[in-house]
C-alpha positions, 0 to 999 in steps of 0.5 A: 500500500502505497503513502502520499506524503504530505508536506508538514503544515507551516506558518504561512509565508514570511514576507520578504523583507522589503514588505516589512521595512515598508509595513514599518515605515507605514506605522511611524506614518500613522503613529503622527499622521491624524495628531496635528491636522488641525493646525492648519485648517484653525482658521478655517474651523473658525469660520465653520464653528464660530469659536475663539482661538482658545477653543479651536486649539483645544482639537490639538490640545485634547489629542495629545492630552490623550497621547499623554494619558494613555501612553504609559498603559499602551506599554503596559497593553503590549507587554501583555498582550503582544506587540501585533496584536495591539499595534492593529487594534490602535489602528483600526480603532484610530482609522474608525475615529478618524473617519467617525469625526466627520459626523461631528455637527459642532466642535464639542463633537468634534473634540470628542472623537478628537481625543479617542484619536489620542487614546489610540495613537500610542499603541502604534508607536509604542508597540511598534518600537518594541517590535522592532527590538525584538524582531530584528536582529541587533545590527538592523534595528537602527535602521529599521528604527531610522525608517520608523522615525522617517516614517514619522515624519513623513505622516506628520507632513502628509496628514497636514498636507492632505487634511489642508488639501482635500478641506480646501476643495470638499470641506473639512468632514471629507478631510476627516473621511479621507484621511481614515481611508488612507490609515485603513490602507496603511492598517492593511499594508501593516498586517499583511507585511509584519509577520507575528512575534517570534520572540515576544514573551508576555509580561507576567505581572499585573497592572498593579506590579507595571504601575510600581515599575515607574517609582524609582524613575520618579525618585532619579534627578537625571530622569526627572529633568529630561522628562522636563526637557521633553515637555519643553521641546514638543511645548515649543513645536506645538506652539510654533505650528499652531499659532504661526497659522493664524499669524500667516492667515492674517493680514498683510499674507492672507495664506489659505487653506493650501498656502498652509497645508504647503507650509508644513513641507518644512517638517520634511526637514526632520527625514534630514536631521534625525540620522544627522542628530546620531552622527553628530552626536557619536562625534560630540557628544549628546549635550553639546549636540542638544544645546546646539539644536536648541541654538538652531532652533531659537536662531529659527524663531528669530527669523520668523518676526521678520516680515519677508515670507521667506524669512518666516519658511527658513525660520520654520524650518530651523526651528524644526530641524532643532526640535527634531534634533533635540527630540532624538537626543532627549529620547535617547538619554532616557535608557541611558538613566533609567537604571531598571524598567525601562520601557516604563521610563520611556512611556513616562518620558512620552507622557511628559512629552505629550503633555508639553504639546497639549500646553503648547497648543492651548496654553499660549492662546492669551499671549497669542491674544494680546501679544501676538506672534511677538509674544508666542515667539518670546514664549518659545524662545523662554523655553528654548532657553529652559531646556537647553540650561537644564540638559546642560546642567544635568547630563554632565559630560555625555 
């Protein structure tokens, strides 16, 4: 009697490698692609819901405020749970929020699924990172990392530039509409092109046991002091990007919908300065490096009170390519002083940051009101000053 044999069940297919670096590239597209659209259609949302400043910026500060709250848990959510799982779960559920926020008939509406947009956001980066740690090998991770970082900047762009674009010829709930389309599209290329875990191993403990795990880094001077650092560096972005809109809506430059989407083009300066920030700092080291970020980035801001169109898209850009510098050096110093648990000294890190850009957004509305773009432009430069002292002050010579 004669036997067929069959070959063994196998998982399916591995994707080739390429697919998975470009499924990478995709969650650091999503990761920023929907937290900053607002910025630049405020004025544009003024017209449509009749509201002041304040209240309009208040579409960015809910978001990051739940970027903020929910990051921390999001780790805790992929150590336990794993790090695909969770990554797809933030995606459909930010891809549904998106698209869901075009129903909304008034801005409290608006704001609500504005901040479930939040909440889901940081299952994508932090699930991400950590996939990336464990599924590449160690000699590929930083460049898979650097794609992931492109990736980000490059949704940060995108997001603004389509929502300005599409606001500009079908109004501002087909923006919402289209951009959970492209997040669908991009949670599709995601699943397809990262394989599951191999070597996750679940976290035993409970929330309660996570939540201890931060105790000691709120006890660490060095640590404390970066979080603050991190607060002030995306304070000073946020600031700049939403207030320099209303600034350049304003008269004598009168930009509309698609002179600010083109605007953001500055931000691509990140894809740059990013690798550029590793370099320099091997060469350097990470506090001369930071210190001369913020140096670029304040110079920058200087720019912008100059009247000439052009000075204000050079300023911008010096601006970015500081912060995004000064962001890489501050987010690498973490690990670096975090004497355990670090993964949860990077979520604490992501919270301080996030909560720097839900103040940033709102908190200059009055100096915006009585100051102007003057004003916001001294507020940044104070804490650009800030934090370029106390990363000076307290990592010592690194």
């Amino acid at each position: 009697m004669s036997t067929t044999t069959l070959p063994p069940a196998t998982a399916p297919a591995h994707p080739p490698e390429w697919l998975r670096r470009a499924a990478v590239t995709a969650a650091g597209m999503c990761a920023f692609f929907t937290m900053y659209v607002t910025q630049g259609l405020l004025p544009s949302l003024q017209s449509v819901f009749h509201a002041s400043v304040a209240e309009l910026s208040l579409t960015i500060t809910v978001t990051t405020l739940a970027v903020a709250l929910a990051a921390p848990f999001s780790g805790i959510a992929a150590d336990r749970f794993g790090r695909k799982q969770v990554l797809l779960a933030s995606l459909a559920g930010l891809a549904l929020s998106t698209a869901l926020a075009a129903t909304a008939d008034t801005l409290h509406g608006l704001l609500l699924w504005r901040a479930i947009e939040g909440l889901c956001i940081p299952g994508v980066f932090t699930a991400t990172v950590a996939y990336i740690s464990e599924e590449w090998q160690a000699s590929d991770a930083p460049a898979v990392t650097a794609l992931y970082i492109a990736g980000s900047v490059a949704g940060g762009f995108c997001g603004r530039f389509i929502a300005g674009m599409v606001t500009a010829h079908a109004g501002w709930q087909a923006a919402f509409v289209a951009l959970g389309a492209v997040n669908f599209g991009l949670l599709l290329l995601i699943a397809r092109g990262l394989p599951p875990s191999r070597r996750f191993h679940a976290s035993r403990g409970g929330l309660g046991a996570a939540l201890a795990g931060f105790a000691p880094h709120l006890r660490n001077p060095k640590l404390l002091g970066t979080y603050a650092i991190g607060f002030g560096i995306l304070f000073s972005q946020v600031c700049t990007f939403t207030y320099v809109s209303f600034h350049l809506a304003a008269a004598p430059y009168h930009f509309d919908l698609k002179d600010l989407s083109l605007l953001f083009t500055v931000y691509l300066v990140g894809m740059v300065a990013t690798p550029l920030a590793g370099k320099l700092a091997a060469t350097f080291g990470k506090r001369p490096v930071f210190v001369c970020a913020v140096i670029l980035g304040s110079g920058g801001m200087l720019l912008t009170l100059l009247a000439p169109v052009w000075a204000i898209v050079l300023g911008l850009t010096l601006s970015s390519g500081g912060v995004f510098i000064a962001q890489s050096m501050a987010t690498s110093q973490v690990p670096t002083f975090a004497r355990q648990a670090r993964s949860s000294a990077v979520g604490l890190y992501v919270l301080c940051y996030y909560l720097g850009g839900s103040v940033g957004a709102f908190g200059p509305a009055w100096v915006w009101a009585h100051a102007g773009w003057a004003g916001c432009v001294a507020l940044v430069l104070a804490a650009q000053l800030a934090i370029g002292t106390a990363a000076w002050v307290l990592w010592g010579q690194v």
